[in-house]
C-alpha positions as CSV (number, residue, x, y, z in Angstrom):
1,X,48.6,-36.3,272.0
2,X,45.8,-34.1,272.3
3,X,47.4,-31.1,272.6
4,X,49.9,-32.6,269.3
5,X,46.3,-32.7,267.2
6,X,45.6,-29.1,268.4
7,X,48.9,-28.2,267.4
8,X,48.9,-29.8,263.9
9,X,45.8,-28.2,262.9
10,X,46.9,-25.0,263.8
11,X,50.2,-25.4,262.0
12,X,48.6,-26.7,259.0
13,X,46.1,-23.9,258.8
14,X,49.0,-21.2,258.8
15,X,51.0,-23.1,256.2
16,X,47.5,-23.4,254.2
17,X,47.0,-19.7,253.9
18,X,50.8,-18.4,253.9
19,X,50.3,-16.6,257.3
20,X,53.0,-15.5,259.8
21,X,54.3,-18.5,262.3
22,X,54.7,-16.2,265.4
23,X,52.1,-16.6,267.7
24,X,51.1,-18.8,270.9
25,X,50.9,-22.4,270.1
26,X,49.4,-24.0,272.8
27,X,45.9,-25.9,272.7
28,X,43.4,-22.5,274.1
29,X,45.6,-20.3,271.8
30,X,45.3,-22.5,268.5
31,X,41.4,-22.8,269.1
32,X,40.9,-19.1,269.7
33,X,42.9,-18.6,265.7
34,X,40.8,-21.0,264.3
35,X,38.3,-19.2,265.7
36,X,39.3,-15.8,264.7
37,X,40.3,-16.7,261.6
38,X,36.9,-18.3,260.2
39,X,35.5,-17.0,257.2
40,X,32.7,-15.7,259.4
41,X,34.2,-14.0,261.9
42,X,36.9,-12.6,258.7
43,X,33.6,-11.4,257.0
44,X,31.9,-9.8,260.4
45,X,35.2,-7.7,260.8
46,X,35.0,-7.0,257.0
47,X,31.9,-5.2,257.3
48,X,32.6,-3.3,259.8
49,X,35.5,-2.1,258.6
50,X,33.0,-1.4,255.0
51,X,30.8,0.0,257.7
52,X,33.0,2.7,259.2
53,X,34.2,3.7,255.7
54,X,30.5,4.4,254.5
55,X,29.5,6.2,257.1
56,X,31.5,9.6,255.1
57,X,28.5,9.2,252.6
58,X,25.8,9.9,255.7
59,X,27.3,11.8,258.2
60,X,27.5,16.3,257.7
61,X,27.2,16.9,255.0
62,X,25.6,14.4,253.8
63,X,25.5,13.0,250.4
64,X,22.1,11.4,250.9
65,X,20.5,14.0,247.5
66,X,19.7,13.2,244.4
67,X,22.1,15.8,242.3
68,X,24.7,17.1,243.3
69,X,24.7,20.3,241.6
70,X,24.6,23.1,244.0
71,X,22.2,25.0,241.6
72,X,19.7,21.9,241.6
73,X,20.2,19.6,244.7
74,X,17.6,19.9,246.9
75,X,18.7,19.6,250.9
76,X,20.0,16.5,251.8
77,X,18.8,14.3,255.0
78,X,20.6,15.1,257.8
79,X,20.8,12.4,260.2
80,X,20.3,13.3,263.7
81,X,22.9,13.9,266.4
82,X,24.0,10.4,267.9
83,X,22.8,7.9,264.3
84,X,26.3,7.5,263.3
85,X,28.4,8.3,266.5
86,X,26.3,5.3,267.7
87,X,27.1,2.9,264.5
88,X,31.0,4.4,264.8
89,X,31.2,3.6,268.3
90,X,29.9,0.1,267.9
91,X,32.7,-0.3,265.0
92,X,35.1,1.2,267.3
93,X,34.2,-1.2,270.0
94,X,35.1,-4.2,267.4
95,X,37.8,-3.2,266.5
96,X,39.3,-3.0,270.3
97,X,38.2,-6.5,270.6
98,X,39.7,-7.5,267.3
99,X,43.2,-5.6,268.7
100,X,43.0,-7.5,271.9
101,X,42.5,-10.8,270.6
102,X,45.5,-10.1,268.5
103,X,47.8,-9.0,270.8
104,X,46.9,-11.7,272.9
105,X,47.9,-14.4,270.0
106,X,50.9,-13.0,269.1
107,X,51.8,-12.2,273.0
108,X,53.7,-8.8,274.0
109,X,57.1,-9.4,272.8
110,X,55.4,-9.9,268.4
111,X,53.1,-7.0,270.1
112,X,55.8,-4.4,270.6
113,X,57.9,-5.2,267.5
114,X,54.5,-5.4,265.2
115,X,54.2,-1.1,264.1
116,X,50.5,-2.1,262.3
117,X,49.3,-3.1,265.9
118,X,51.0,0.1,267.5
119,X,49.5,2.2,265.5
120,X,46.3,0.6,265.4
121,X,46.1,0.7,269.1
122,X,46.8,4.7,268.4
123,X,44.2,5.0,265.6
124,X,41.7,3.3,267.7
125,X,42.5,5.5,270.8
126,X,42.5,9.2,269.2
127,X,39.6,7.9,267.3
128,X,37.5,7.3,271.3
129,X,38.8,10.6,272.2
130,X,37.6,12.3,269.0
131,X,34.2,10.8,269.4
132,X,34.1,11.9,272.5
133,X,34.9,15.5,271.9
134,X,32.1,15.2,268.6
135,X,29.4,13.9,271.4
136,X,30.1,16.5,274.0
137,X,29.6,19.3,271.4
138,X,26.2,18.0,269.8
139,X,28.1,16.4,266.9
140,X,28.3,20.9,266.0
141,X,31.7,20.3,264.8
142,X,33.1,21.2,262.1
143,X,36.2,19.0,261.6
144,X,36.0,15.6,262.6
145,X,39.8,14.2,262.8
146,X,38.5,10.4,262.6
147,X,37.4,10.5,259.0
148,X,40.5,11.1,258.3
149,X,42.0,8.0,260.1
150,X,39.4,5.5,259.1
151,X,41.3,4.1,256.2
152,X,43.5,3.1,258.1
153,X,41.4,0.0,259.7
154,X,41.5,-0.9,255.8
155,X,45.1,-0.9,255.4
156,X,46.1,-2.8,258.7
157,X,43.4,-5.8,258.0
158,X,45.2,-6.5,254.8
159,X,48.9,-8.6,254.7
160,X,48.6,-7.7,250.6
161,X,48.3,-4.3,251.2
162,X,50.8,-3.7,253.4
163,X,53.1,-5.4,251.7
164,X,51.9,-2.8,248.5
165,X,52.6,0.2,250.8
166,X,56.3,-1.4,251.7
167,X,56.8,-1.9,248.4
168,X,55.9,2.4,247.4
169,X,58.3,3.0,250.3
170,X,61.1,1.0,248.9
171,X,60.5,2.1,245.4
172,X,60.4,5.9,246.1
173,X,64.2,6.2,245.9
174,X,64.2,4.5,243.0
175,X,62.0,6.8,241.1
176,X,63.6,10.1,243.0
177,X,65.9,10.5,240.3
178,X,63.6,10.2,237.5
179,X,61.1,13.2,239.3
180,X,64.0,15.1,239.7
181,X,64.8,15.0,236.0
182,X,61.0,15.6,234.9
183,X,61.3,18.6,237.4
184,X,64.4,20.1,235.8
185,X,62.6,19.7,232.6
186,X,59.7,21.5,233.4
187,X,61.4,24.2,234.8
188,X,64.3,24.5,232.2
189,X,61.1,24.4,229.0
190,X,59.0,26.6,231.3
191,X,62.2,29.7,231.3
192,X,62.5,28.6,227.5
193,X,58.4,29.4,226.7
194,X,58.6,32.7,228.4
195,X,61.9,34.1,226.6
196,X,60.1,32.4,223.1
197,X,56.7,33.4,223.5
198,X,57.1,37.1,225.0
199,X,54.5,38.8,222.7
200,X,51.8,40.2,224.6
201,X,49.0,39.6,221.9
202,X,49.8,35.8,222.0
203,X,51.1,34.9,225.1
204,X,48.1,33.6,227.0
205,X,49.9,31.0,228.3
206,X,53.1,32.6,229.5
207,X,52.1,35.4,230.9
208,X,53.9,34.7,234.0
209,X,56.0,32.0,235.9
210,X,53.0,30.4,237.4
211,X,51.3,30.2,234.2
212,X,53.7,28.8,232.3
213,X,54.6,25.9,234.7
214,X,51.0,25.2,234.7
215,X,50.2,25.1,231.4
216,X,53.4,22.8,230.2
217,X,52.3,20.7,233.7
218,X,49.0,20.8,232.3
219,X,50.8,19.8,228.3
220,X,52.6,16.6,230.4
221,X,49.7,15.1,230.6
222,X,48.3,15.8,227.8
223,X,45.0,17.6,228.5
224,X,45.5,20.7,226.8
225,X,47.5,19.4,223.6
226,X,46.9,20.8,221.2
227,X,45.1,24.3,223.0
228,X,48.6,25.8,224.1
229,X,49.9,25.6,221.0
230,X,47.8,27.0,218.9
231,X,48.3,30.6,219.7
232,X,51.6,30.3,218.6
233,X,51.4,27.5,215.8
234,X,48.6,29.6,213.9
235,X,51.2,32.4,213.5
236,X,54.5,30.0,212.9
237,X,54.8,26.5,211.9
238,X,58.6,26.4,213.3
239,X,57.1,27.1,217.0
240,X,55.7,23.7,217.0
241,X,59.0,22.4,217.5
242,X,59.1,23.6,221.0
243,X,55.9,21.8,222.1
244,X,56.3,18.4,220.3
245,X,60.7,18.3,221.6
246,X,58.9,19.2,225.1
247,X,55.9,16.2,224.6
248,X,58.2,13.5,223.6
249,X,60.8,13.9,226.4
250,X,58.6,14.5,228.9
251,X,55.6,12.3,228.0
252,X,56.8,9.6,226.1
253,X,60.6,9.6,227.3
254,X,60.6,10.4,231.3
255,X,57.0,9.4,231.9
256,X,57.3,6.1,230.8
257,X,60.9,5.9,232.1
258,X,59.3,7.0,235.5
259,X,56.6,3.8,235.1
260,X,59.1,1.1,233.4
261,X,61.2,1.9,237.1
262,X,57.9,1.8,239.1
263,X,56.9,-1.7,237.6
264,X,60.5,-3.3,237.8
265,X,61.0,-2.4,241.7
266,X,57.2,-3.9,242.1
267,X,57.7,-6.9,240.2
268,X,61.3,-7.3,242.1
269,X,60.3,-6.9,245.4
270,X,56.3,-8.9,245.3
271,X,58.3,-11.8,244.3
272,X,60.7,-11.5,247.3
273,X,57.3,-11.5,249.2
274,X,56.1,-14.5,247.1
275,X,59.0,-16.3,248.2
276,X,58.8,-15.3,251.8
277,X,55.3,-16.4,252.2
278,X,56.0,-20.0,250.2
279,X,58.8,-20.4,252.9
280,X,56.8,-19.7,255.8
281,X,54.0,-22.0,254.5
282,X,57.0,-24.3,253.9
283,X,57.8,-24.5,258.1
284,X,54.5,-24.2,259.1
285,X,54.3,-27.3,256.8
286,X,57.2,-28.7,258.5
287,X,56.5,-28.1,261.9
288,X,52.8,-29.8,261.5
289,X,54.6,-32.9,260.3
290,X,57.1,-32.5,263.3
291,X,54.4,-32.2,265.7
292,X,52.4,-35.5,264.1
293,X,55.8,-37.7,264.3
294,X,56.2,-36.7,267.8
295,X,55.8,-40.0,270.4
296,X,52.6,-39.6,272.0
297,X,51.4,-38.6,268.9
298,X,53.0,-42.3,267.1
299,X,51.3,-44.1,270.3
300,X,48.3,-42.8,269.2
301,X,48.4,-43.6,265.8
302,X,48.7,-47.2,266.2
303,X,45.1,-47.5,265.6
304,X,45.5,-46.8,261.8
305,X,48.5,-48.3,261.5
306,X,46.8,-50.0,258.9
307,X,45.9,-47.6,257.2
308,X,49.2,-47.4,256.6
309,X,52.4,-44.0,256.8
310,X,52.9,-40.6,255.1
311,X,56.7,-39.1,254.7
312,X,57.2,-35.6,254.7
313,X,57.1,-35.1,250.8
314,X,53.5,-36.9,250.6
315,X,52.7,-35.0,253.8
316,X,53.7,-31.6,251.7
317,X,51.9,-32.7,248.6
318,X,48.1,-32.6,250.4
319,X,48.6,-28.9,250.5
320,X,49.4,-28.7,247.2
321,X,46.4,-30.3,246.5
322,X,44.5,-27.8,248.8
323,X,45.7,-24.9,246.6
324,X,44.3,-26.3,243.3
325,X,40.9,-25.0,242.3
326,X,38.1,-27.5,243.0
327,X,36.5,-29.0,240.6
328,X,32.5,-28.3,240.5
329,X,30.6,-31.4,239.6
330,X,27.0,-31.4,238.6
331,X,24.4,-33.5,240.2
332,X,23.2,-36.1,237.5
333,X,20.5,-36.3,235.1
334,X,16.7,-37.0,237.1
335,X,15.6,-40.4,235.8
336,X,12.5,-41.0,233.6
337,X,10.5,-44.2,233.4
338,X,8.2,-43.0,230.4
339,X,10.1,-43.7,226.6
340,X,8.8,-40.0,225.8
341,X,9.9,-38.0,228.6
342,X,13.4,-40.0,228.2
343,X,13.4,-38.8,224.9
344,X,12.5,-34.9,225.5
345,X,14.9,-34.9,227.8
346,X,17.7,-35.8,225.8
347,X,16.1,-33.4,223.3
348,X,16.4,-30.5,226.0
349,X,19.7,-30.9,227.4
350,X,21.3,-31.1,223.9
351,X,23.9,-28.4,223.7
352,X,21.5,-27.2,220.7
353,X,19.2,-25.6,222.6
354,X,21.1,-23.1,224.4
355,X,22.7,-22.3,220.9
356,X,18.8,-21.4,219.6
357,X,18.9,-19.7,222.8
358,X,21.2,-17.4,222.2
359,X,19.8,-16.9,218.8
360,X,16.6,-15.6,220.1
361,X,18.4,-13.2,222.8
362,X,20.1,-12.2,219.6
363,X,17.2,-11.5,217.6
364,X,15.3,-9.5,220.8
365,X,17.9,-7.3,220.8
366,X,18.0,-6.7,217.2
367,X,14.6,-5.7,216.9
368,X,14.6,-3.4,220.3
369,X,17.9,-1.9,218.7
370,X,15.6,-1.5,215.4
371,X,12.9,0.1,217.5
372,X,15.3,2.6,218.9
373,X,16.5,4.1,215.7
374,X,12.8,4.2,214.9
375,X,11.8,6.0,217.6
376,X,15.4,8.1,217.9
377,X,13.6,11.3,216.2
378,X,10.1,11.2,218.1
379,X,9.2,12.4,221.3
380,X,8.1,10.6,224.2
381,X,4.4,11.0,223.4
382,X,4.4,10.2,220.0
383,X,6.1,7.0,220.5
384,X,4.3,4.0,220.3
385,X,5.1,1.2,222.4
386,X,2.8,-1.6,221.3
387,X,4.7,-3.6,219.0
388,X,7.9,-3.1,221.4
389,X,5.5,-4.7,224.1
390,X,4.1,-7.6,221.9
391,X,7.4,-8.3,220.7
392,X,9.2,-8.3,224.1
393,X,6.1,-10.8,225.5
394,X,6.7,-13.1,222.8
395,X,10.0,-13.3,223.9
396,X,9.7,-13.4,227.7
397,X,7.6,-16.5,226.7
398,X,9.8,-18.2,225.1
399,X,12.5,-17.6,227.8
400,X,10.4,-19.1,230.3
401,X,9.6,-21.8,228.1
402,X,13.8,-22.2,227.8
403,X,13.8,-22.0,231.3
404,X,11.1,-24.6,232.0
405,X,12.2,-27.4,230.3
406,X,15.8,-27.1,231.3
407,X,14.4,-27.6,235.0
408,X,12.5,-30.8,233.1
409,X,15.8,-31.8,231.7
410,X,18.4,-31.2,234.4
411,X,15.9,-31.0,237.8
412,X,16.7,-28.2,240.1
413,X,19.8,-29.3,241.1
414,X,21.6,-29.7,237.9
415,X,19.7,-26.3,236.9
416,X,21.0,-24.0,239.5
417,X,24.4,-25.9,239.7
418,X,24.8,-24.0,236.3
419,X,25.8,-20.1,237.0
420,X,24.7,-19.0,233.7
421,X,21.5,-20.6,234.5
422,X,21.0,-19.1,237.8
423,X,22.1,-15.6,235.4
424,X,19.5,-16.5,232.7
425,X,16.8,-17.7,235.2
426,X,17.4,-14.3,237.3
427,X,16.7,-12.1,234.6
428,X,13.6,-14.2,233.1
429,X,11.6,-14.1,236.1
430,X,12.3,-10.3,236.5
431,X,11.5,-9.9,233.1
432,X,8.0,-11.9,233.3
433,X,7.1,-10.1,236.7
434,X,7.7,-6.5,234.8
435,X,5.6,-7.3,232.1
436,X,2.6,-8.5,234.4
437,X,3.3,-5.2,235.8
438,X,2.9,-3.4,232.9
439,X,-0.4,-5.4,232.2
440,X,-1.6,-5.0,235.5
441,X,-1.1,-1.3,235.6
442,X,-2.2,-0.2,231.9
443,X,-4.9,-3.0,231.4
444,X,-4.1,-5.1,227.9
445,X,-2.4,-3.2,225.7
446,X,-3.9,-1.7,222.9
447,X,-2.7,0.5,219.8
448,X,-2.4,4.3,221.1
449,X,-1.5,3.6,224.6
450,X,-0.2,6.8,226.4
451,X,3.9,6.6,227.2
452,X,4.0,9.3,229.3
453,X,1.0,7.8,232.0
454,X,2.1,7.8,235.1
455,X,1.3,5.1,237.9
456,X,4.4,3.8,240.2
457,X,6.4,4.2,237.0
458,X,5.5,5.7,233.6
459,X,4.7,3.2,230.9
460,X,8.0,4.6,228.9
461,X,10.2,4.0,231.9
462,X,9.1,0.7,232.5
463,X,9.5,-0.5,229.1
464,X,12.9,1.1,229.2
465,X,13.5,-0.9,232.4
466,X,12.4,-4.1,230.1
467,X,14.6,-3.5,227.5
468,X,17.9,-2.6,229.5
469,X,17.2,-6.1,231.3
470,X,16.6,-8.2,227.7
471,X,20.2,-6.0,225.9
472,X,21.7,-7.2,229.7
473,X,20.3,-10.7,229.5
474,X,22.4,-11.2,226.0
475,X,25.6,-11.3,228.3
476,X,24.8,-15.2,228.5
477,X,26.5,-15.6,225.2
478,X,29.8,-15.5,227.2
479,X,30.4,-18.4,228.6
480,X,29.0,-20.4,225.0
481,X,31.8,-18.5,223.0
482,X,35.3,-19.5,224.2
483,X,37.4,-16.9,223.1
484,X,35.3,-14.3,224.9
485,X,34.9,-16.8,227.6
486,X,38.1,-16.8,227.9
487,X,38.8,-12.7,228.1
488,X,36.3,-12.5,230.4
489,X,37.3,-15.0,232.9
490,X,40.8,-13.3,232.5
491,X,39.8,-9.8,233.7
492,X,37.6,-11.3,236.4
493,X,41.0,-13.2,237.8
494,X,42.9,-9.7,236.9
495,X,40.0,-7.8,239.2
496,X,41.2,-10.7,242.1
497,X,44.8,-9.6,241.9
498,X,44.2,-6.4,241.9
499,X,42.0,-5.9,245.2
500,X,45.4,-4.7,247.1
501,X,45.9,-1.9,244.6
502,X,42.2,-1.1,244.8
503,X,42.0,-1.1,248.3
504,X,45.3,1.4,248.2
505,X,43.6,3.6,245.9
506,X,40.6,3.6,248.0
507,X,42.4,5.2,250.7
508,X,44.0,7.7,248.6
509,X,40.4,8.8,247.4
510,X,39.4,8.4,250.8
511,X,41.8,10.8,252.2
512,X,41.7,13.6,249.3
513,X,38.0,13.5,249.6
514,X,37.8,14.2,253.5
515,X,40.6,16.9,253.3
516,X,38.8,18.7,249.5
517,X,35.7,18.9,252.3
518,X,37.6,20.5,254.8
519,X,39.3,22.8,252.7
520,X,36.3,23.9,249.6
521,X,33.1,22.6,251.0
522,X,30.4,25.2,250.1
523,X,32.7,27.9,248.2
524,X,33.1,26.7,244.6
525,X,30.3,28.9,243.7
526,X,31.1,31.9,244.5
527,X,33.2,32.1,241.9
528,X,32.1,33.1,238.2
529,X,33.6,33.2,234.8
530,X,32.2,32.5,231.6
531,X,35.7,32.5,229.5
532,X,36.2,29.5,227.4
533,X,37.5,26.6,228.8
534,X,36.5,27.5,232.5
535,X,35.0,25.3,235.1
536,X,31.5,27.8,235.2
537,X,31.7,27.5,231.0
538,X,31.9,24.1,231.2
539,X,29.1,23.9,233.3
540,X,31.0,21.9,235.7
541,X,28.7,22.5,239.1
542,X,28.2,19.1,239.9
543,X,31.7,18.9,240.7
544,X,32.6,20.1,243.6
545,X,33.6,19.0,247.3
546,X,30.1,20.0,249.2
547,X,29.8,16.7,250.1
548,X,32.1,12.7,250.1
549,X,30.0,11.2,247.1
550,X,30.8,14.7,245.1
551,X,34.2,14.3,245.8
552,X,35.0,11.1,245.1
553,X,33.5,11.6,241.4
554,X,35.3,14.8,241.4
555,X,39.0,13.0,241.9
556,X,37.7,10.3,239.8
557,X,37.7,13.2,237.1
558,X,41.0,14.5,238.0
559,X,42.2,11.0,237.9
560,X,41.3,11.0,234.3
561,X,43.3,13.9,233.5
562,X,40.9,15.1,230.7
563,X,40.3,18.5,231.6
564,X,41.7,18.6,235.0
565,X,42.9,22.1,234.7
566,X,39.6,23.7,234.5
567,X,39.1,22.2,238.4
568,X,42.5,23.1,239.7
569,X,42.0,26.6,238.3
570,X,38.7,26.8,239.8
571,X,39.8,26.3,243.2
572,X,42.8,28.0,242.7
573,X,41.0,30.8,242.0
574,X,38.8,30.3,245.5
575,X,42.4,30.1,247.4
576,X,43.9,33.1,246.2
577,X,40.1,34.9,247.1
578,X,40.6,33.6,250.3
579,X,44.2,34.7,250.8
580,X,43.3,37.9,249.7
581,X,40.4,37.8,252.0
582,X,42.8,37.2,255.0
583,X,45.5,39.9,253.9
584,X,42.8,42.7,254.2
585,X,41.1,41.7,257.3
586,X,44.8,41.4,258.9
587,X,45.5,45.2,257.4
């Protein structure tokens, strides 16, 4: 019977959170997946996994400087040999203990047919060896193969995610056809511009076959629209046609084809895995009950026999009940003996007074926004802050008086049970401990104080810290207004549903950035062209792969798509330097 309770719990645990049946179900076994499964031991192996992935940001080279402009930045802080080989290795050491334990639930058979586990046993193994070989040469190497395989921890720690990444595999056949298609026409418009636009005063972007694909690639996504047509349009309306006919069927026809396809085979196949998973919670269901109705389980039960029996449907229905959102109930009202504080309080807990509330957050913000256009054509030193800092005290006053007497009115409990309150009461006390600051520092205040005096902080960076905080304290009009209320608590569930797709394109930024570093770090530079358009023109320095944090706001700008051609012709131009390079030292 007491192995039947062991066994139930563990049933009713996978069926609770839709996870796979197959493992060891006896008493030792269940305990050690309840135990493995706890939100804190989930959360422990969740930072480590965040741990391992942030250690790109630290390690050589290091993104630990304030600009990254190579013309600016000053050098970064190196850490020394062994500071992250030591943090990786303890990771590294987690994660073998999360493989065994595992491997150990699921037993060999699951362990053999499971490829995440295989190939997390060989991540984890080249990833020992590679540390190895990185200690032995006084971390002096310059390609570490482990970055590279980090994500990886990510991927296999997530059931979502994989099932994201099955899904891309099944849907790249799908969408085969369509690339194919976009491929033939880019190649047949690409002959077409070349045979049209042959004049050799206007053909910038024809010149040759490389340049042509490149700049209709480029006109797909719409980055240089309407630059390449210009040339051509300024000398002949009719040449127009060629660019908008190649737009609309590559743009708007085959690209959105190409997305309608990839959103169709996603939909189809996550609710195949929906249905999957709702059948696996319904045995694990199933099998609980089983387990409970067994005989030394009934003997056992005699004891609450009044109490009374549960069928299968009523034993289903608890779970149901597990999945609904739980409702948060308030602690009630403190009681007051006094007539007058009975009557304050019903004055302060009125709806009413977050209304004026929100009034007064209103009408700070008005009059900083007011102040800003004031002060939008003065300098720094000729701006006078006192009446911002008058106005802004009279204000934090009357936030902490808010803040006061809905403690009074609710007690501390019912306060803080309140997110917006804990939001609102946050920000106040920030707010009121800034301003002592600012007293503290630059005495009372008085008519002509100086903006630019510096003590820990300038007087004009602290009042710009004020005023950021009051414009970012107005969000508590949210939650009062239930339309936006409504918006908002929609993208927050849309930013929930998402993490799998997040956590895909994490890796995909992950890996691009590590292999940029390998291939660009330190050469962007030595390139220089001040024609038009041009990553130097731009002034685009700041964007470069010398270190991870660079790159991944570099592929965030690719990602974008608005003028991603000035970075691929930038390191374009650094590749064909370097091929060049080679050809002459191998002459």
């Amino acid at each position: 019977a007491g192995g039947g309770r062991e066994q139930d719990d563990g049933q009713a645990v996978i069926a609770a959170d839709y996870r796979s049946i197959n493992h060891r179900v006896d008493a030792s076994s269940l305990r050690m997946y309840r135990w493995y499964y706890s939100r804190i031991c989930q959360w422990g192996l969740g930072l480590t996994i965040a741990m391992v992935l942030l250690l790109a940001f630290v390690e050589r080279p290091s993104s630990l400087s304030i600009s990254s402009d190579p013309w600016l930045r000053s050098p970064p802080w190196e850490p020394p040999c062994g500071l992250t080989e030591s943090i990786e290795m303890v990771c590294l050491i987690i994660f073998s203990f999360d493989l065994a334990v595992k491997s150990y639930l699921i037993g060999w058979e699951e362990f053999r047919k499971s490829k995440w586990l295989v190939g997390y046993t060989v991540v984890i193994s080249f990833s020992i060896i590679d540390w190895v070989l990185s200690v032995s040469m006084v971390c002096d190497e310059k390609l570490r193969i482990r970055r590279l395989l980090r994500p990886f921890f990510l991927l296999q720690n997530s059931s979502l995610m994989k099932k994201t990444l099955k899904c891309i595999k099944r849907t790249l056949p799908e969408i085969a056809s369509v690339i194919l298609l976009l491929a033939l026409h880019l190649c047949l418009f690409t002959m077409i511009g070349m045979l049209l636009f042959a004049k050799t005063e206007w053909r910038l972007h024809f010149r040759t076959m490389p340049d042509s694909l490149t700049s209709l690639l480029v006109l797909l996504t719409t980055a240089n629209n309407p630059d390449v047509m210009i040339p051509a349009y300024s000398l002949n309306r009719a040449y127009s046609i060629f660019f908008v006919a190649f737009s609309v069927i590559g743009t708007y026809c085959l690209m959105n084809l190409l997305t309608a396809i990839i959103y169709n085979q996603f939909r189809g196949y996550l609710l195949m895995s929906v249905q999957t998973s709702i059948i696996r919670r319904r045995l694990g269901i199933r099998a609980a009950f089983q387990v409970l109705t067994c005989k030394g389980a009934q003997q056992e039960a005699q004891q609450y026999a009044d109490v009374g029996y549960m069928d299968r449907e009523q034993f289903r229905k608890i779970f149901d009940e597990l999945d609904k959102d739980r409702i948060k109930e308030h602690p009630p009202l403190p009681q007051y003996n006094s007539p007058v504080l009975q009557r304050l309080q019903v004055v302060f807990s009125h709806y009413y007074l977050t209304i004026l509330g929100n009034a007064v957050a209103l009408a700070n913000v008005m009059c900083i926004c007011t102040i800003l256009v004031l002060n939008s054509e003065k300098s720094i030193a000729e701006r006078d802050n006192y009446i911002m800092e008058i106005i802004n005290l009279c204000f934090i006053l009357y936030y902490m008086f808010e803040m006061c007497v809905k403690i009074f009115a609710f007690g501390w409990r019912g306060y803080l049970s309140y997110r917006n309150n804990i939001f609102d009461g946050f920000l106040t006390i920030l707010l009121l401990v800034l301003q002592i600051t600012i007293y503290v520092t630059y005495r009372l205040p008085y008519s002509h104080w100086n903006p630019s005096s510096h003590g820990v902080m300038s007087l004009w960076e602290m009042v710009r810290l004020v005023n950021m905080l009051i414009v970012f304290r107005f969000l508590r009009i949210i939650p009062d207004i239930k339309l936006m209320a409504l918006v908002a608590s929609t993208l927050l569930d849309l930013l929930k549903n998402l993490r799998a797709f997040a956590g895909i394109l994490v890796v995909v930024y992950y890996v691009y950035a590590v292999f940029g570093i390998w291939l660009f770090e330190g050469n962007i530079t030595s390139n220089f062209s001040m024609e038009c358009g041009t990553y130097e023109q731009l002034g685009y320095w700041p964007n470069n792969f010398d270190d991870f944090a660079a790159a991944i706001i570099l592929l965030y700008d690719v990602m974008i798509v608005n003028n991603w051609q000035a970075f691929m012709d930038a390191y374009k131009q650094f590749m064909l330097t370097i091929m060049l390079m080679t050809m002459v030292h191998l002459f």
